[in-house]
Each structure stands twice: as structure tokens, then as C-alpha cells.
MOPAC internal coordinates of N, CA, C and O (Angstrom, degrees):
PM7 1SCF
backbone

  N    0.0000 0     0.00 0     0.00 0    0    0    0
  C    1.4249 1     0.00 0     0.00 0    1    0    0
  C    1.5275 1   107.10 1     0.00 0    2    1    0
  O    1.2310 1   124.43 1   -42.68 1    3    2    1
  N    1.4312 1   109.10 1   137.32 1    3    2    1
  C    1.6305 1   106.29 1  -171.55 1    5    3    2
  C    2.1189 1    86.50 1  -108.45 1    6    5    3
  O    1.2310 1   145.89 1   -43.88 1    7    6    5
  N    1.5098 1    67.25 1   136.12 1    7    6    5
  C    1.4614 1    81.98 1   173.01 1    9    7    6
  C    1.8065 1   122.33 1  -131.02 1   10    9    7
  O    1.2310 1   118.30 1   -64.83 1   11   10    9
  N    1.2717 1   120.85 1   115.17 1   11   10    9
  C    1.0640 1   120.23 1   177.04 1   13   11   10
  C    1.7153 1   145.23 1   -92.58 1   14   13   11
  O    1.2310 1   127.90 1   -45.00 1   15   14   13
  N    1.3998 1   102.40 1   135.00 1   15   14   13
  C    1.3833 1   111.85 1  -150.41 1   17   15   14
  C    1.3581 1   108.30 1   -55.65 1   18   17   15
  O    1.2310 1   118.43 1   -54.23 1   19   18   17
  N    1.1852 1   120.59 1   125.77 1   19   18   17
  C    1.8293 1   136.40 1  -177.04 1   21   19   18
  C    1.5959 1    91.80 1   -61.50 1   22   21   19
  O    1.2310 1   114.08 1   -56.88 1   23   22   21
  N    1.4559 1   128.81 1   123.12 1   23   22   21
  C    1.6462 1   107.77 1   149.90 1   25   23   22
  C    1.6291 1    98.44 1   -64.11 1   26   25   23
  O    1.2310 1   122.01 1   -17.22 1   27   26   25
  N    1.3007 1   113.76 1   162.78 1   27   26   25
  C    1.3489 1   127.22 1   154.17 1   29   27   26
  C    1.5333 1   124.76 1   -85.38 1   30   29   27
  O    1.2310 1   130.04 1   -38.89 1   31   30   29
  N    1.2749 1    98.25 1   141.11 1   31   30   29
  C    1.4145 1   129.22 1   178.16 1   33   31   30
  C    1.3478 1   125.03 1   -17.03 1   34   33   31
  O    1.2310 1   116.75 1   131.99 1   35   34   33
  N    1.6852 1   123.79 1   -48.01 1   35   34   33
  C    0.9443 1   126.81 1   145.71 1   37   35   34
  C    1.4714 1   150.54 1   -68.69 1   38   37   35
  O    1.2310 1   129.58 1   171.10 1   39   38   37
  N    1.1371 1    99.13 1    -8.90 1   39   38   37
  C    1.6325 1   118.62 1   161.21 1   41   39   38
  C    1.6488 1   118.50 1   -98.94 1   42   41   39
  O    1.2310 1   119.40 1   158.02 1   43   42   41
  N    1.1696 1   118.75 1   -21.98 1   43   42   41
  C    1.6767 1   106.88 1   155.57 1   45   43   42
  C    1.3951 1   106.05 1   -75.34 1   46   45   43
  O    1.2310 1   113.56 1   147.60 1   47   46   45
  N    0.8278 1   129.79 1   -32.40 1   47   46   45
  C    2.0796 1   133.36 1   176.81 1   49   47   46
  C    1.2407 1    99.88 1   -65.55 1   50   49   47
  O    1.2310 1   119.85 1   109.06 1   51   50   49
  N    1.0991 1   117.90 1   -70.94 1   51   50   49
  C    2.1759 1   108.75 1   178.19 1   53   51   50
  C    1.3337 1   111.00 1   -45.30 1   54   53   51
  O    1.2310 1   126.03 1   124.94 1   55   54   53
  N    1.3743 1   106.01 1   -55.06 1   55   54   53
  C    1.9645 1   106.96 1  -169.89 1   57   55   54
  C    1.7908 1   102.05 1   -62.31 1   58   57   55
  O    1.2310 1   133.47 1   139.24 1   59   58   57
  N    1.2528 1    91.57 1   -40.76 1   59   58   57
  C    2.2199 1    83.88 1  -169.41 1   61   59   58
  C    1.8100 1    93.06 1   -71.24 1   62   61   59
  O    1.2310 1   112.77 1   137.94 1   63   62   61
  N    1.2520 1   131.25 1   -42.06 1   63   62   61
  C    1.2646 1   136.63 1   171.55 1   65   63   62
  C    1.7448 1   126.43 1   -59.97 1   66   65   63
  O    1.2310 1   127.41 1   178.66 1   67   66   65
  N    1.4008 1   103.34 1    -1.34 1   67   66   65
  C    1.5360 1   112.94 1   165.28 1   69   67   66
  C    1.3107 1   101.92 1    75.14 1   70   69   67
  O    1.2310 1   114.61 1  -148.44 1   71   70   69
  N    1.4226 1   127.82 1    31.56 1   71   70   69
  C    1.6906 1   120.01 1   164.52 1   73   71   70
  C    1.1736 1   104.10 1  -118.63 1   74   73   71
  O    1.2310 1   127.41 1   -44.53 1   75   74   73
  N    1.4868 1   103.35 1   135.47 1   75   74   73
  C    1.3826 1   126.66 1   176.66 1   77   75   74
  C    1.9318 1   123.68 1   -86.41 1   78   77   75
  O    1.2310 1   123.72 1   -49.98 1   79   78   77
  N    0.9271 1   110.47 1   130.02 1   79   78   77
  C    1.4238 1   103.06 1   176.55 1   81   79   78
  C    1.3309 1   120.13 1   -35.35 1   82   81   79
  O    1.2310 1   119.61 1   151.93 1   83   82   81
  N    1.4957 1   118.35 1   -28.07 1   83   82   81
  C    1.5671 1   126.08 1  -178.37 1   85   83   82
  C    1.9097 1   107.08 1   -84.54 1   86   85   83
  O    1.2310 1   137.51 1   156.01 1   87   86   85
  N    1.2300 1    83.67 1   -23.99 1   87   86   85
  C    1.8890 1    79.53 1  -175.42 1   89   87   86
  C    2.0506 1    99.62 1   -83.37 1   90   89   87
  O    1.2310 1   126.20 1   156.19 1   91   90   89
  N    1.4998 1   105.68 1   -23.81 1   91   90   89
  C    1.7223 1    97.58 1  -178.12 1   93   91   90
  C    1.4010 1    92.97 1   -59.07 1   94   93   91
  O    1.2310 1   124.08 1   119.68 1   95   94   93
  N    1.6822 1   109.78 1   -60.32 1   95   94   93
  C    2.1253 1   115.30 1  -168.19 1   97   95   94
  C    0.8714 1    94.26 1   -47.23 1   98   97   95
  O    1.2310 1    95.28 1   143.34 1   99   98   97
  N    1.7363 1   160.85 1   -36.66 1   99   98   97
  C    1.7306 1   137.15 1  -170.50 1  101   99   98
  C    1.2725 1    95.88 1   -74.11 1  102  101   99
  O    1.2310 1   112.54 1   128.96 1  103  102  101
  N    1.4999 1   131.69 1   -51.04 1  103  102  101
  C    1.3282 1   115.67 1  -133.22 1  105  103  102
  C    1.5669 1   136.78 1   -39.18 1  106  105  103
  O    1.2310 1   109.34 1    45.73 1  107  106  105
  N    1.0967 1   137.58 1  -134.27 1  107  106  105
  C    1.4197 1   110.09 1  -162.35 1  109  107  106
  C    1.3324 1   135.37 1   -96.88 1  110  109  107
  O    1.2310 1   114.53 1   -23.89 1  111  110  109
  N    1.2589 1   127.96 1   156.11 1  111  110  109
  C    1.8906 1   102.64 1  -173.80 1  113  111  110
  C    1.0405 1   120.63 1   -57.76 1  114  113  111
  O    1.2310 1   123.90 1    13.36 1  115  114  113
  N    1.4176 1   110.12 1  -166.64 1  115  114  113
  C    1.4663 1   112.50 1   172.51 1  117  115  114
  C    1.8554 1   131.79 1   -87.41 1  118  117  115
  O    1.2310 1   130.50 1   -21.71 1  119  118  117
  N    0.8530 1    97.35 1   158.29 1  119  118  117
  C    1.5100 1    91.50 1  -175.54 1  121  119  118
  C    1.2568 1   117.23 1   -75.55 1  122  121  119
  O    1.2310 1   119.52 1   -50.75 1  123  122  121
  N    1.0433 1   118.52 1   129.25 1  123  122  121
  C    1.7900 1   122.74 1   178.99 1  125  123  122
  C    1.2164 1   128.30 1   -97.43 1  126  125  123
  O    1.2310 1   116.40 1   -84.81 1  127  126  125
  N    1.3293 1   124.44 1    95.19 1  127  126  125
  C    1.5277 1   149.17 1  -145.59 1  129  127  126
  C    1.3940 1   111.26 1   -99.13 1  130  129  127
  O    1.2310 1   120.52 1   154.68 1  131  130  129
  N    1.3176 1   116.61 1   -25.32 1  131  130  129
  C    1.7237 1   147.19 1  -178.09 1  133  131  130
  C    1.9844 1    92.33 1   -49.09 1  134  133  131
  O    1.2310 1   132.78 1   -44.50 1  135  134  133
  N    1.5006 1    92.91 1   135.50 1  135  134  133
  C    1.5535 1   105.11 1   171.23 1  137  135  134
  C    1.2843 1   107.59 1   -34.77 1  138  137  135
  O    1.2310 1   108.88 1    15.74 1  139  138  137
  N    1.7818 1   138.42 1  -164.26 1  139  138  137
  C    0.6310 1   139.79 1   137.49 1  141  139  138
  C    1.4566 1   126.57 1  -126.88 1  142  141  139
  O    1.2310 1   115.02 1  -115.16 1  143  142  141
  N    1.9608 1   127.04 1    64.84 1  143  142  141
  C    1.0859 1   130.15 1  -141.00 1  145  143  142
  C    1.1935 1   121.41 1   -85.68 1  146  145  143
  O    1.2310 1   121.52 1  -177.91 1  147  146  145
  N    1.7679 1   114.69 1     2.09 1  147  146  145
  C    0.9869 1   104.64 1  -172.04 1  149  147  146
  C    1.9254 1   107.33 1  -131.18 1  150  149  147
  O    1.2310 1   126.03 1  -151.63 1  151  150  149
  N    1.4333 1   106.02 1    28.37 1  151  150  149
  C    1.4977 1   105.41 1   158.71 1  153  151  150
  C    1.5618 1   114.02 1   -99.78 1  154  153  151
  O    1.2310 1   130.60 1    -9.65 1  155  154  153
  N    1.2482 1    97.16 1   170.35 1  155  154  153
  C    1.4950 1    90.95 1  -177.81 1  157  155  154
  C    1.6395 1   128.27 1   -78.63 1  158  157  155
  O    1.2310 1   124.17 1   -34.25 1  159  158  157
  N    1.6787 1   109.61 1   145.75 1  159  158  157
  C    1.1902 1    88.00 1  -153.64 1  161  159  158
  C    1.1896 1   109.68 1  -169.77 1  162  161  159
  O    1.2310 1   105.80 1    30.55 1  163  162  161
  N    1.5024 1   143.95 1  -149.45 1  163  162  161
  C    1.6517 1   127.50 1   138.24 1  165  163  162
  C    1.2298 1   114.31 1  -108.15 1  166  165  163
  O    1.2310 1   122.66 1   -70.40 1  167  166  165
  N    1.4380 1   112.50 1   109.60 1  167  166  165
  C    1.6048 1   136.30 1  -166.14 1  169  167  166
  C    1.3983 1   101.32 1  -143.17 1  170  169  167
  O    1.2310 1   107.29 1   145.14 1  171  170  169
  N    1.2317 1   141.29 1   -34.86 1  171  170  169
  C    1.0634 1   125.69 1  -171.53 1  173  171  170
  C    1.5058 1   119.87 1    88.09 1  174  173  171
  O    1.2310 1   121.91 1  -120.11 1  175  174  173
  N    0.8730 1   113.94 1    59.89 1  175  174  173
  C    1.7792 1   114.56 1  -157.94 1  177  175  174
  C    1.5056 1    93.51 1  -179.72 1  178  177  175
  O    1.2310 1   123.19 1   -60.19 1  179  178  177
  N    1.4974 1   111.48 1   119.81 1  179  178  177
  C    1.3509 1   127.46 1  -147.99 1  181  179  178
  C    1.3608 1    93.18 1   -92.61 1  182  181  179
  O    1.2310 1   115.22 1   -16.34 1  183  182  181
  N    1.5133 1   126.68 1   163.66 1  183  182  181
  C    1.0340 1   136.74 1  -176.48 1  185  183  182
  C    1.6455 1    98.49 1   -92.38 1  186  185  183
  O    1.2310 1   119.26 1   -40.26 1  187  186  185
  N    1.7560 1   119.02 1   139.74 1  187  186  185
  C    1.5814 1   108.40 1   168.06 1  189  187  186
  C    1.4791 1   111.47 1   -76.18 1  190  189  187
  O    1.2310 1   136.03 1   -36.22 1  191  190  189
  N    1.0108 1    86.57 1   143.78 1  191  190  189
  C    1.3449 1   110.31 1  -174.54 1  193  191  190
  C    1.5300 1   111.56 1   -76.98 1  194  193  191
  O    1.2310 1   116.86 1   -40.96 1  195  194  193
  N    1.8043 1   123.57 1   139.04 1  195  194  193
  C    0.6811 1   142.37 1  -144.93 1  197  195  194
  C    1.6546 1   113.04 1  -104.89 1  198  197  195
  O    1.2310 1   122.02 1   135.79 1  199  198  197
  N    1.4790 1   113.74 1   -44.21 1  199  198  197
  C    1.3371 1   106.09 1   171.38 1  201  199  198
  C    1.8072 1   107.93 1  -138.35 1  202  201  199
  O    1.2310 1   125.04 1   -22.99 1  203  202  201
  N    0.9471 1   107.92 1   157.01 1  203  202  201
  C    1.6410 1   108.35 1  -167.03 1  205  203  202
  C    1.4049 1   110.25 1   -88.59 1  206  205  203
  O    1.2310 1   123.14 1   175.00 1  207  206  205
  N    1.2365 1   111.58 1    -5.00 1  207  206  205
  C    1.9165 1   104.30 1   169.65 1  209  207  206
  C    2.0507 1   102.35 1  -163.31 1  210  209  207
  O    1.2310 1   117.68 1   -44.95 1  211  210  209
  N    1.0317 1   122.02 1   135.05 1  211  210  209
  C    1.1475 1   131.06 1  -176.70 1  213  211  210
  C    1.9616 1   103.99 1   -97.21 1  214  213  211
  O    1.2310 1   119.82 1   -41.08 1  215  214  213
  N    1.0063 1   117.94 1   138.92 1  215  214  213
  C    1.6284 1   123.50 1   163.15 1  217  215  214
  C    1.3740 1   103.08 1  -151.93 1  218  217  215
  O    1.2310 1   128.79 1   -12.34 1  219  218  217
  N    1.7621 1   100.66 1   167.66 1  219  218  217
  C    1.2598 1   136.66 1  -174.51 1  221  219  218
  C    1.5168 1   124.07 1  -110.25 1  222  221  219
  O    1.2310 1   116.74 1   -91.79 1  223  222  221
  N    1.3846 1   123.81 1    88.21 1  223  222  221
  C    1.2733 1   126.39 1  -153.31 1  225  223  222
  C    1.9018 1    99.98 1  -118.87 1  226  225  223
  O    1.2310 1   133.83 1   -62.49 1  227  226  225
  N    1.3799 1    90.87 1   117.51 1  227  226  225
  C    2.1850 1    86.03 1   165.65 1  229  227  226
  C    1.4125 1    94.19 1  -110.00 1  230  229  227
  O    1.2310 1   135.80 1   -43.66 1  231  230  229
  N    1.3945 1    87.02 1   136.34 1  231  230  229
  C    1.8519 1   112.23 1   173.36 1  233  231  230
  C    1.3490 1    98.12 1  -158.70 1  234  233  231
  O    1.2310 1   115.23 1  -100.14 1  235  234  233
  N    1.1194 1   126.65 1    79.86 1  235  234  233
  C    1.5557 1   140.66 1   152.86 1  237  235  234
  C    1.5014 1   128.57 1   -47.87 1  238  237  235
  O    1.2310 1   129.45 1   167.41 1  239  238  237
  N    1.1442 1    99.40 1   -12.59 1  239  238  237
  C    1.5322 1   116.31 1   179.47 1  241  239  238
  C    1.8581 1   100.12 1   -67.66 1  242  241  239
  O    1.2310 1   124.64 1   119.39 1  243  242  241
  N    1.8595 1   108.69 1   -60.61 1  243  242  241
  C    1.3537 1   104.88 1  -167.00 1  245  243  242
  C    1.9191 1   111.25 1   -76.67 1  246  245  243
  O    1.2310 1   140.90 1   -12.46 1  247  246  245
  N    1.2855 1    77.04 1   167.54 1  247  246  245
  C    1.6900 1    93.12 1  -166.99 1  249  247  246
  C    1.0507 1   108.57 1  -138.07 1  250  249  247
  O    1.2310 1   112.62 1   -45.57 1  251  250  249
  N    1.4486 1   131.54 1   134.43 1  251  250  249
  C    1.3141 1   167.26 1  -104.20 1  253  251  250
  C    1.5374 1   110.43 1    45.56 1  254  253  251
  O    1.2310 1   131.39 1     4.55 1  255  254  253
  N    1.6428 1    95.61 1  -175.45 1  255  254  253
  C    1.5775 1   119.66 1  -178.55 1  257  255  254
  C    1.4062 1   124.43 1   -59.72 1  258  257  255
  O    1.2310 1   124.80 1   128.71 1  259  258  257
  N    1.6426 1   108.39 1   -51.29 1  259  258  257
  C    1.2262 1   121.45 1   177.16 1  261  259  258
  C    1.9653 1   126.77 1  -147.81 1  262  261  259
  O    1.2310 1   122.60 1   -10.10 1  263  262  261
  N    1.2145 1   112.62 1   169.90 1  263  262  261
  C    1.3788 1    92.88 1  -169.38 1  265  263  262
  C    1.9950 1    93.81 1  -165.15 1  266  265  263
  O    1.2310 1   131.98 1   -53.52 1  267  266  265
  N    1.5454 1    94.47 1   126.48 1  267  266  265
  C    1.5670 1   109.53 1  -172.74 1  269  267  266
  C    2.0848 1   109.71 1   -96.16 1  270  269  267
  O    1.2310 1   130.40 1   -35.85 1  271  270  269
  N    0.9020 1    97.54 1   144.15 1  271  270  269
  C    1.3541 1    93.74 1  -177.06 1  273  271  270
  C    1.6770 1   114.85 1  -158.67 1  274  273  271
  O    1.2310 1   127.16 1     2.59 1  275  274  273
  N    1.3904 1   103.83 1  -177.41 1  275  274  273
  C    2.0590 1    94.02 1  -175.56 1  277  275  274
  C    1.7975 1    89.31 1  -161.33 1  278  277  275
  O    1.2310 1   133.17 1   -41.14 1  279  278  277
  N    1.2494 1    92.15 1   138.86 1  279  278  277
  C    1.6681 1   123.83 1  -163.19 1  281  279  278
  C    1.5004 1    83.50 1  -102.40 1  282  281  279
  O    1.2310 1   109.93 1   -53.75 1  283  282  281
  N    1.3513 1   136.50 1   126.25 1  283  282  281
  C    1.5563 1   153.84 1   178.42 1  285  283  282
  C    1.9635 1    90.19 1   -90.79 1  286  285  283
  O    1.2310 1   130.49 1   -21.45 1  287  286  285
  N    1.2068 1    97.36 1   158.55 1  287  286  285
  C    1.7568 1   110.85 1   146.85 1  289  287  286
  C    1.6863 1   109.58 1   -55.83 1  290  289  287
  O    1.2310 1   116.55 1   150.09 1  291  290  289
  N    0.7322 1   124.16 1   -29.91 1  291  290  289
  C    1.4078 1   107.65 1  -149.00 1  293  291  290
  C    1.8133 1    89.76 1  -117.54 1  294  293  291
  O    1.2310 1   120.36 1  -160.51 1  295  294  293
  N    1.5408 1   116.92 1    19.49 1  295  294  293
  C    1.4090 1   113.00 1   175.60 1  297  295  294
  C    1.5314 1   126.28 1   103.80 1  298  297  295
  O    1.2310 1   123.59 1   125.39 1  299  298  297
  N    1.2746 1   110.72 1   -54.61 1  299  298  297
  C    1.3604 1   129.70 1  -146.89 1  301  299  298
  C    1.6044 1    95.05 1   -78.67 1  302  301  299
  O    1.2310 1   122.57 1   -18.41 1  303  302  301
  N    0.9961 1   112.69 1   161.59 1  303  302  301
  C    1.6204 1   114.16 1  -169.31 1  305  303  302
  C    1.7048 1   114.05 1  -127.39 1  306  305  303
  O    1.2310 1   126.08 1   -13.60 1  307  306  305
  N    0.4904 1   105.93 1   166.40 1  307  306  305
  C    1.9006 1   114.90 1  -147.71 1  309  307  306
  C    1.9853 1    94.80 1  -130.10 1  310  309  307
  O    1.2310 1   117.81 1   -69.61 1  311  310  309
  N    0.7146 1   121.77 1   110.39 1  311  310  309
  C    1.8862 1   113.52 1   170.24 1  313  311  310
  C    1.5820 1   110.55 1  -103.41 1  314  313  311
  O    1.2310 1   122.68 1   -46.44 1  315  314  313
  N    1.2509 1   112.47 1   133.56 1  315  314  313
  C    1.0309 1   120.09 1  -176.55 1  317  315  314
  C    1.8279 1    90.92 1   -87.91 1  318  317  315
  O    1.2310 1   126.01 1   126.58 1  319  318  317
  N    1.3694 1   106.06 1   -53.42 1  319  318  317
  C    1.8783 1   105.57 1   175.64 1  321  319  318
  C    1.4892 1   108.76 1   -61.77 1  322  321  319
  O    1.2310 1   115.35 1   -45.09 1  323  322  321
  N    1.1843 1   126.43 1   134.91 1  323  322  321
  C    1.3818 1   116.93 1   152.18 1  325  323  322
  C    1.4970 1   134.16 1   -91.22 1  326  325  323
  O    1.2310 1   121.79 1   -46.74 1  327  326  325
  N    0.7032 1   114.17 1   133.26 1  327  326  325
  C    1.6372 1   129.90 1   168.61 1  329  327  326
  C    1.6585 1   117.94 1   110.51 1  330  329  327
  O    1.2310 1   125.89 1  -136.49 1  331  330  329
  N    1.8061 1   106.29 1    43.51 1  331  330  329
  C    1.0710 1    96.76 1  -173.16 1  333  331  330
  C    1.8187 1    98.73 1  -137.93 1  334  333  331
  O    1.2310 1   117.74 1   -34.14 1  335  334  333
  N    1.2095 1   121.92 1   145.86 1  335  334  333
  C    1.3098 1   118.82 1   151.19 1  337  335  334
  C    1.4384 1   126.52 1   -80.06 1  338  337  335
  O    1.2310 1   121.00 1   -55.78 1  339  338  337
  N    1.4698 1   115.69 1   124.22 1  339  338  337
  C    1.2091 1   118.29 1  -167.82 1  341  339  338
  C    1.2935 1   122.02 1  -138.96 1  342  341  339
  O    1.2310 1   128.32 1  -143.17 1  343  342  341
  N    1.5908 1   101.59 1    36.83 1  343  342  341
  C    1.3681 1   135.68 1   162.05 1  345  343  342
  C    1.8441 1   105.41 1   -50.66 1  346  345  343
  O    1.2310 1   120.22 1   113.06 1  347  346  345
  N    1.5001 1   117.18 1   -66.94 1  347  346  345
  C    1.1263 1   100.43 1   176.67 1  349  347  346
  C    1.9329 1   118.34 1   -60.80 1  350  349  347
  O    1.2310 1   132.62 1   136.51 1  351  350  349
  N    0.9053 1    93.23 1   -43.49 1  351  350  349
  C    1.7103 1    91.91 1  -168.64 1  353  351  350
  C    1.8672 1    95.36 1   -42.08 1  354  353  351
  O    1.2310 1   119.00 1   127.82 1  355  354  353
  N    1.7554 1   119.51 1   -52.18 1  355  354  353
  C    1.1064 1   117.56 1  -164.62 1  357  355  354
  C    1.4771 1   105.14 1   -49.32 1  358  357  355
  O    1.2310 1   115.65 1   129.77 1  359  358  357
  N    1.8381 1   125.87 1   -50.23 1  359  358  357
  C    1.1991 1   130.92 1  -139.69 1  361  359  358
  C    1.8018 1    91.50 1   -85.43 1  362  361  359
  O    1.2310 1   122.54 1   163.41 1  363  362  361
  N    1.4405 1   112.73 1   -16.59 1  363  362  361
  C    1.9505 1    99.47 1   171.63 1  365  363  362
  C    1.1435 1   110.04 1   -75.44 1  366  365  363
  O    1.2310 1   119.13 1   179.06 1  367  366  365
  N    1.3557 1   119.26 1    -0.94 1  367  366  365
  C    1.7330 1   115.22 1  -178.58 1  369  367  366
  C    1.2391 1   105.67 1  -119.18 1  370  369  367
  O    1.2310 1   118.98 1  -167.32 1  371  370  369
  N    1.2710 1   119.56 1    12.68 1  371  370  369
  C    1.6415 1   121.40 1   174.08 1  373  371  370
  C    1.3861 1   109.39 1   -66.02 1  374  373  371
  O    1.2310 1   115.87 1   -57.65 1  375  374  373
  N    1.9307 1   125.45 1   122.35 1  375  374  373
  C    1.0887 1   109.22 1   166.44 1  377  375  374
  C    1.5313 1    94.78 1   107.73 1  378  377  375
  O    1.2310 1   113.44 1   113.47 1  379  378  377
  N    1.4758 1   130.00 1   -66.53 1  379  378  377
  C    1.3773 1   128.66 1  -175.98 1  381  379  378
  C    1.6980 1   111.32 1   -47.12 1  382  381  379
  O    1.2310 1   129.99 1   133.78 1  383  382  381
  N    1.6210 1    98.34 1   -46.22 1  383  382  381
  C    1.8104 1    82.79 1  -168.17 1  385  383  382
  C    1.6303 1    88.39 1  -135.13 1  386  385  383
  O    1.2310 1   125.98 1     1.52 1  387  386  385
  N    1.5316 1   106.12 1  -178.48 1  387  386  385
  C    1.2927 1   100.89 1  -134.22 1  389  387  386
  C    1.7416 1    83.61 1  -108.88 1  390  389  387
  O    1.2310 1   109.18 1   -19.95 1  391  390  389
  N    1.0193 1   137.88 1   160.05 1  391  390  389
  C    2.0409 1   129.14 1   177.75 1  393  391  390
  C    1.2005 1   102.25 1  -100.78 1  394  393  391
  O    1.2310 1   128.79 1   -25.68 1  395  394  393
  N    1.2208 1   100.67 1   154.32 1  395  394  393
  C    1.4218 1   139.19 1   -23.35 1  397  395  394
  C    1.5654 1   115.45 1   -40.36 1  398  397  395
  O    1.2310 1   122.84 1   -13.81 1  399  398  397
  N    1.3106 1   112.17 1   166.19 1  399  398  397
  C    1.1773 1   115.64 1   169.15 1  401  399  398
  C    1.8432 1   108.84 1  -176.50 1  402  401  399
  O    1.2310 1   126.26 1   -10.78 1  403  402  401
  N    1.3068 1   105.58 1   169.22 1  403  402  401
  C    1.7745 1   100.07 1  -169.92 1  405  403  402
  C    1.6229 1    82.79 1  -143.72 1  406  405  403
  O    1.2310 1   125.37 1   -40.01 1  407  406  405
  N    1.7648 1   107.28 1   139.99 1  407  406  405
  C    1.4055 1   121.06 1  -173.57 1  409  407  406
  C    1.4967 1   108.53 1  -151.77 1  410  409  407
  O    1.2310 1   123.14 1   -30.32 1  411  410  409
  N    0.8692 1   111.59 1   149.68 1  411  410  409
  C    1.6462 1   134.66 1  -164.05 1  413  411  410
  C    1.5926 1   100.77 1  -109.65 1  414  413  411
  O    1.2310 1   120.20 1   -52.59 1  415  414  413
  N    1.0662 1   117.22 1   127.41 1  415  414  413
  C    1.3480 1   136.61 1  -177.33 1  417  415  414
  C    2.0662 1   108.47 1  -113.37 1  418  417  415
  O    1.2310 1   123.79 1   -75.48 1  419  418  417
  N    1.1653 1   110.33 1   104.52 1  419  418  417
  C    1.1699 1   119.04 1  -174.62 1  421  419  418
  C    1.6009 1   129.70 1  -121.01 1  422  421  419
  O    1.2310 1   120.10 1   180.00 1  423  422  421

């Protein structure tokens, strides 16, 4: 008696359902169960720090929001913004950090 092999149940359901044996082998990665120690959070693990000395400078004169710049050895100041004097901004950071140096005005 010839008898012929049944596919199984789940393989006429994938094939009439348009999945291929190659699309089951991709399917999805693995799940990632691992702490997560390095978003922010309560961990205990300090945030790096962003600028190496904070000051308080009034200069009402300049205009806009903010203004980037870099203090040389030899003094003279470099603007990344143009069109601003930033003589005072330099002289609130006189002394705090050591020159060269590059500071953000905010």
C-alpha cells in the first residue's frame, strides 16, 4: 500500500499564509534582558560634566542669546559668533580656567 506523506499542519498554514522557511530562520532577535546602566536614571553614576567653570557676566551691550568663543595664550580672543565684543564675557572668566580655553556664552 503506497502511502503518502501528510505535510504537517503547520507548514500548509505558513505556505497558504505566504511564509517562507527563510523568513521563519530571520525572524526576530533576541530579547535584551541586560540592565540598562548607562541611561539616565538612579544608578549612581554622575553625569560628565559639561563645562569646567561656570561665571556671571552683565554685558548688555551684546545681542543675541548666545555666543562661542576661545581665549589664545597670548590673550586675544577668537569669536566663533560674529559681530560681538566679548571682551567682557572673556574678563568673567579671567583667572577661572587656565588659556587657552573655548567657552560658551549662554
Amino acid at each position: 500500500m503506497f502511502r503518502r506523506k501528510r505535510e504537517p499542519l503547520h507548514e500548509q498554514l505558513a505556505r497558504e499564509g505566504g511564509i517562507t522557511p527563510a523568513d521563519q530562520a530571520a525572524g526576530p532577535g533576541p530579547l535584551d534582558t541586560g540592565p540598562r546602566w548607562g541611561e539616565v536614571g538612579i544608578h549612581g553614576i554622575h553625569r560628565p560634566r559639561e563645562w569646567d567653570a561656570v561665571s556671571i557676566a552683565e554685558a548688555p551691550e551684546l545681542s543675541g542669546t548666545e555666543a562661542r568663543f576661545v581665549v589664545l595664550v597670548d590673550g586675544s580672543i577668537l569669536a566663533e559668533t560674529d559681530g560681538l565684543e566679548l571682551e567682557p564675557l572673556a574678563a568673567a572668566l579671567e583667572g577661572s580656567l587656565e588659556v587657552p580655553y573655548r567657552a560658551e556664552a549662554v
